[in-house]
C-alpha positions as CSV (number, residue, x, y, z in Angstrom):
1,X,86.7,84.3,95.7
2,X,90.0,83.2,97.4
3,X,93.4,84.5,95.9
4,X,95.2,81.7,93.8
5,X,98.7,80.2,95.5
6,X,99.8,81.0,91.9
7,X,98.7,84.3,89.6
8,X,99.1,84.5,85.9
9,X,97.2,87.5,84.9
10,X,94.9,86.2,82.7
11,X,92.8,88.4,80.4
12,X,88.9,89.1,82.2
13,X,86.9,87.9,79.6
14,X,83.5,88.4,79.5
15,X,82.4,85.0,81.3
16,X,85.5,85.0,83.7
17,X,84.1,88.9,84.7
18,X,80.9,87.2,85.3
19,X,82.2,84.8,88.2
20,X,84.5,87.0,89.6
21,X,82.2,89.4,89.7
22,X,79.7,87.4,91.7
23,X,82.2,86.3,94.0
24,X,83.2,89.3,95.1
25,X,81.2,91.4,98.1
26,X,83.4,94.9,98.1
27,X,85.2,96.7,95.3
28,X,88.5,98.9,95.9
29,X,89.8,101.0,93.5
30,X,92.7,103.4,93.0
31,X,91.5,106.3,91.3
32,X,93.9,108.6,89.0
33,X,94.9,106.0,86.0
34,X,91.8,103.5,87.0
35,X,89.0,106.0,87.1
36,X,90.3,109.1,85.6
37,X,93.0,110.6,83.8
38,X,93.7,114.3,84.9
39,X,90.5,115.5,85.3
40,X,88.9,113.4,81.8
41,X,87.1,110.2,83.1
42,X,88.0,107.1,81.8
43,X,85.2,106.3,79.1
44,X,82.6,103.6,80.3
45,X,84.0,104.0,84.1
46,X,81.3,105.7,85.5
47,X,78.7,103.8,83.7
48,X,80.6,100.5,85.6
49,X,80.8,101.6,88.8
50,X,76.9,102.5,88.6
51,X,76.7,99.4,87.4
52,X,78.5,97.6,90.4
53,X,76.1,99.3,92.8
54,X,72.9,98.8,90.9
55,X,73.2,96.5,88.0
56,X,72.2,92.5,87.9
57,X,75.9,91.9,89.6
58,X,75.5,94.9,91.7
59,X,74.8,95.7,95.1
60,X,78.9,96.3,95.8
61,X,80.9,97.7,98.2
62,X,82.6,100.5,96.7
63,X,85.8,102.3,98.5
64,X,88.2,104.4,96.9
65,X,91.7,103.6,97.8
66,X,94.6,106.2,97.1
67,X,98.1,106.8,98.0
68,X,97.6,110.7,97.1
69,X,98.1,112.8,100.1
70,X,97.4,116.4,98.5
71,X,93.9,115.8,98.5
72,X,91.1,115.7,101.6
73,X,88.3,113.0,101.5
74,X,85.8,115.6,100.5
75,X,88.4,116.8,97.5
76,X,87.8,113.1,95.9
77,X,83.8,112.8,96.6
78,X,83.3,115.8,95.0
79,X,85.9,114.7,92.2
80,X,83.7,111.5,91.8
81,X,80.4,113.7,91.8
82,X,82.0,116.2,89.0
83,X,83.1,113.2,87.0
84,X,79.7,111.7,86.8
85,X,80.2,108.9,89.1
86,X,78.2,107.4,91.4
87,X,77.8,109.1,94.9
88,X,80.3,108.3,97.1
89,X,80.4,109.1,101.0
90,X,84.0,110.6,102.3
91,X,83.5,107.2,104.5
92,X,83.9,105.2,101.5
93,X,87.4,107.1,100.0
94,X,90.7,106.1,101.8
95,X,93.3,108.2,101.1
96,X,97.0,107.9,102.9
97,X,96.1,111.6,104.4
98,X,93.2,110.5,106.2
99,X,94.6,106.8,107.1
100,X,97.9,108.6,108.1
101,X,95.6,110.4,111.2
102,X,93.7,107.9,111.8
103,X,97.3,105.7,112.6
104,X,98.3,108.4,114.7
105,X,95.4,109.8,116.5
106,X,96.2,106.1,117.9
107,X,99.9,105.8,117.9
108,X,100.6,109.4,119.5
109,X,100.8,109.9,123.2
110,X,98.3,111.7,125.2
111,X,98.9,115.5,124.2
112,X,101.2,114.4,121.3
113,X,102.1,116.1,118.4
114,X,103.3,115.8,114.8
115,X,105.5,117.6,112.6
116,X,104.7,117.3,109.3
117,X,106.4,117.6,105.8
118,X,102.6,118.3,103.7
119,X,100.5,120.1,102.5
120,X,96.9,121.9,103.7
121,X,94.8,118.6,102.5
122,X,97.0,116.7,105.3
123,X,96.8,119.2,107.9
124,X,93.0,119.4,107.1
125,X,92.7,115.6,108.1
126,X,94.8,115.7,111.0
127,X,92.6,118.4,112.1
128,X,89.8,116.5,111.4
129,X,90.8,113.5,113.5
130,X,91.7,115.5,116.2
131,X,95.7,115.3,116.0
132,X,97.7,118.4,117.2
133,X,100.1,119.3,114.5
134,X,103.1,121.7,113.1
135,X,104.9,122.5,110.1
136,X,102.1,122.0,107.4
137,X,103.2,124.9,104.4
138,X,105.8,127.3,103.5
139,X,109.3,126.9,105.6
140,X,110.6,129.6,107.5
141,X,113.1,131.7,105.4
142,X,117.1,130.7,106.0
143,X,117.8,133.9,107.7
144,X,114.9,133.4,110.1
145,X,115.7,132.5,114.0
146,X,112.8,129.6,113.2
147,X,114.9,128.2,110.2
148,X,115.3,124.4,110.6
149,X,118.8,124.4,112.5
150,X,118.0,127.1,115.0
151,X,114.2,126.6,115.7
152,X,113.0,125.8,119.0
153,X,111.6,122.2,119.1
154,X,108.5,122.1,120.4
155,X,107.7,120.0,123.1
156,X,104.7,118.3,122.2
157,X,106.1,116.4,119.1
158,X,106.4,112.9,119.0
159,X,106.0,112.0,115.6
160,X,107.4,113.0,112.0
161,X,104.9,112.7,109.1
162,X,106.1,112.6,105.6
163,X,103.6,113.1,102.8
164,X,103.7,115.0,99.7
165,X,105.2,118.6,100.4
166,X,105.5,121.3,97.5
167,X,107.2,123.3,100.1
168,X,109.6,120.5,101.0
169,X,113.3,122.2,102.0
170,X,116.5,121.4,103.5
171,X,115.1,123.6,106.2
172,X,112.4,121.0,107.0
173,X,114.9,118.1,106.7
174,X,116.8,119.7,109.4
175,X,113.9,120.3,111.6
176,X,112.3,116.7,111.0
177,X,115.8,114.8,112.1
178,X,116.1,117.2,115.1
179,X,112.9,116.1,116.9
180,X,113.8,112.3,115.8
181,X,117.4,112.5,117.0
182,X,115.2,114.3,120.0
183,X,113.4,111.2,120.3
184,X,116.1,108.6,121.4
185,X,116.7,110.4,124.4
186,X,113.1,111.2,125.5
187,X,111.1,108.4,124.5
188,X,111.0,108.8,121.4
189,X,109.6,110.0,117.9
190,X,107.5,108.5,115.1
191,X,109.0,108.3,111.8
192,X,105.4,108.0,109.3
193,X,105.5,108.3,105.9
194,X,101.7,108.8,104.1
195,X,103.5,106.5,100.7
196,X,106.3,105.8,98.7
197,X,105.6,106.4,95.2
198,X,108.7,107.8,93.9
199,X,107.6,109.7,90.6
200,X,104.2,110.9,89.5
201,X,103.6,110.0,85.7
202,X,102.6,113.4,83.8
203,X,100.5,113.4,80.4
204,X,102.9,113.0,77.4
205,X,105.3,110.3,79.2
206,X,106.9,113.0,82.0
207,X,106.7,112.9,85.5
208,X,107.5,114.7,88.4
209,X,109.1,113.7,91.7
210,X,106.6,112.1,94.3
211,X,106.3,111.7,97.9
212,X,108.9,108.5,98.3
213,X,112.1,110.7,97.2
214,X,110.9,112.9,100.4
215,X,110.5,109.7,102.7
216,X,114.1,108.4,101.2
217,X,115.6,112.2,102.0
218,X,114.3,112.0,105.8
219,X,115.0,108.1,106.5
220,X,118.5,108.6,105.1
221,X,118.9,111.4,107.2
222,X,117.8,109.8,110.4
223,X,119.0,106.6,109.6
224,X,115.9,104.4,109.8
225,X,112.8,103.6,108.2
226,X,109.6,104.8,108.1
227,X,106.7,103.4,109.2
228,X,104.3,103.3,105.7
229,X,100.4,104.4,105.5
230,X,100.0,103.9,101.8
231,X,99.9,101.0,99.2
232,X,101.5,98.6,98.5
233,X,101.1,98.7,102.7
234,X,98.5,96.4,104.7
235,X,97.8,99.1,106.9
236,X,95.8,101.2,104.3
237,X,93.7,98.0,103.9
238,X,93.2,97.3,107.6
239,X,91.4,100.9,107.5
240,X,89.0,99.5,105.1
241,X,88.6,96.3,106.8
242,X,87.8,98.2,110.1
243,X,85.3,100.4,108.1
244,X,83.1,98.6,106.5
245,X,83.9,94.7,108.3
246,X,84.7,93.3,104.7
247,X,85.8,90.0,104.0
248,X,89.8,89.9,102.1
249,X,88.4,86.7,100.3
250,X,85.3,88.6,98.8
251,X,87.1,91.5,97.8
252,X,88.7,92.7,94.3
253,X,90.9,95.4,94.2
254,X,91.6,97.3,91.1
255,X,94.5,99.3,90.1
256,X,96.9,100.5,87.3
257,X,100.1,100.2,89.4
258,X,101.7,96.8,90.9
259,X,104.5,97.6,93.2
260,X,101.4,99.5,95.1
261,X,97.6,98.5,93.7
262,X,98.4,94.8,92.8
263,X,101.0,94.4,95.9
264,X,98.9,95.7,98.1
265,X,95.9,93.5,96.8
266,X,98.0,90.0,97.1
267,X,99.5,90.8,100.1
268,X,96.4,90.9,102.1
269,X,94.6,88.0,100.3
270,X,92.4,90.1,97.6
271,X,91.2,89.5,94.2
272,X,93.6,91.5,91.6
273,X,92.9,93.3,88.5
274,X,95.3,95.4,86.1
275,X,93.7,98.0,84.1
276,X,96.2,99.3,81.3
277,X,94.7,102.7,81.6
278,X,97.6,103.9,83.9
279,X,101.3,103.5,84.8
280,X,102.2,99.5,84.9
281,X,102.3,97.7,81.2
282,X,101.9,93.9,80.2
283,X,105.2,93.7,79.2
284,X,106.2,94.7,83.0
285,X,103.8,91.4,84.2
286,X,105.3,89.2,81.4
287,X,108.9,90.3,82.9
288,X,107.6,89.4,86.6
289,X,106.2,85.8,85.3
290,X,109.2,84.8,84.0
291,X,111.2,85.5,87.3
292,X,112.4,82.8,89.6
293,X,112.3,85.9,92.6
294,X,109.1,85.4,95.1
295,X,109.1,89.0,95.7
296,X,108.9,90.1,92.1
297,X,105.8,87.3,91.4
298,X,103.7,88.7,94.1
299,X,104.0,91.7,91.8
300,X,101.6,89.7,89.0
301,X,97.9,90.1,89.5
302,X,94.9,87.5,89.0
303,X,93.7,89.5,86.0
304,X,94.0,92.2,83.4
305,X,91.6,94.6,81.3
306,X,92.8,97.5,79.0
307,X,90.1,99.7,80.8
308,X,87.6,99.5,83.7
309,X,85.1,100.0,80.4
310,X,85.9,96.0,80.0
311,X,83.5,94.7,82.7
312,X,80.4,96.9,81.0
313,X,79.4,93.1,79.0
314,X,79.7,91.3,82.2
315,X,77.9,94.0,84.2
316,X,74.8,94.3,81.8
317,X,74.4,90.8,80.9
């Protein structure tokens, strides 16, 4: 099931769903817009995904592939259990929190430390994989001695980690580009960021910022870039890969958004699918097609459906 030199987002037809079904060894999905919607799952999702694992086209790989770093492992198997799908493994869901330790209970030092921009979901994996940490919650006040400009730097940090932070302050900023100014004179300091999505599409057309407006605050700020856990990333993927040994050429990733599902997925050689249930529209794939610019056609994926529901024919046939 080898990527196309060329992708024209056809529609997945019944018989197309068939092939490409067959073809393929390992699943990965995104999850909010592609599997659920707020806490309402998409109809006919869960019956598909049952069907990928135990249907006459099943016995599929199944991993769960996100760039939201509010939530744990645990928080999206027991999401997937409440939702009525099938019964997933925290092995099996690879969120840019847990990827983002995993990178760095690698990259850090011996007795290195982070100082983090998040929230309790990314603390709880760093925790998890063993990764000494700081800053995870509620700033210290302006008027306190610990306040961003005037806190002691501790000296066990050796890398920054941006992910999504409801507590997020100029405070922090100021803290974060101390220990990587720091950094340049004593061997430095990692600059991670868990994603870049830059808004976070609400019911009803709204949206609120997302983590990628706090990655842009603390690169611009320091003056450099981060180095990138999430989609549209390969890293993210190489987690996977490591996991479970899966083959890029047998592999289908499915996603609503494609500067990070469908990037992602072409980038490293995967099967692509669309589903319309989310953020990205065919109008925004028909603009990409008509483009002369390479970087904007890698946006286009190999296929479309309006919803993951779409594969049910294939699946039960």
């Amino acid at each position: 099931m080898a990527a196309a030199a060329k992708k024209w987002c056809e529609r997945l037809d019944a018989d197309t769903a068939r092939s490409v079904l067959a073809g393929a060894d390992a699943v990965l999905f995104d999850c909010d817009g592609v599997l659920w919607r707020g806490e309402a799952a998409v109809p006919g999702a869960a019956e598909a995904l049952r069907l990928l694992e135990d249907g006459p086209l099943g016995g599929k790989r199944l991993c769960y592939v996100t760039n939201n770093s509010s939530r744990t492992r645990a928080a999206y198997t027991e999401k997937l259990r409440r939702l009525g799908f099938p019964r997933a493994e925290p092995r099996q869901v690879f969120g840019s929190a847990y990827c983002a330790a995993r990178y760095l209970r690698h990259a850090l030092p011996p007795g290195g430390a982070a100082y983090v921009l998040g929230g309790a979901a990314l603390s709880s994996e760093l925790e998890a994989a063993g990764v000494a940490h700081l800053g995870a919650g509620p700033a210290p006040p302006p008027d306190s001695a610990h306040f961003g400009a005037r806190a002691p730097l501790d000296p066990a940090v050796r890398a920054v980690l941006v992910g999504y932070d409801e507590h997020f302050s100029y405070g922090k900023l100021c803290l974060a580009l101390r220990y990587l100014l720091r950094g340049q004179d004593d061997g430095g300091c990692l600059l991670v960021a868990t994603n870049r999505d830059n808004r976070l599409p609400l019911e009803g057309g709204s949206a609120v910022p997302g983590t990628g407006c706090l990655v842009k605050a603390v690169e611009t700020a320091a003056e450099r870039e981060a180095f990138v856990i999430g989609k549209p990333s390969q890293y993210i993927f190489e987690c996977v890969a490591s996991e479970f040994n899966i083959d890029p050429a047998r592999t289908l990733m499915v996603g609503d958004r494609l500067d990070t599902d469908i990037l992602m997925g072409n980038n490293c050689g995967l099967t692509t699918l669309l589903t319309l249930t989310g953020v990205s529209t065919l109008e925004e794939v028909h603009s990409h097609l008509e483009s002369s610019c390479p970087e904007r056609r890698k946006l286009v994926p190999d296929y479309y459906v309006e919803s993951i529901a779409d594969l049910l024919p294939a699946l039960k046939a």
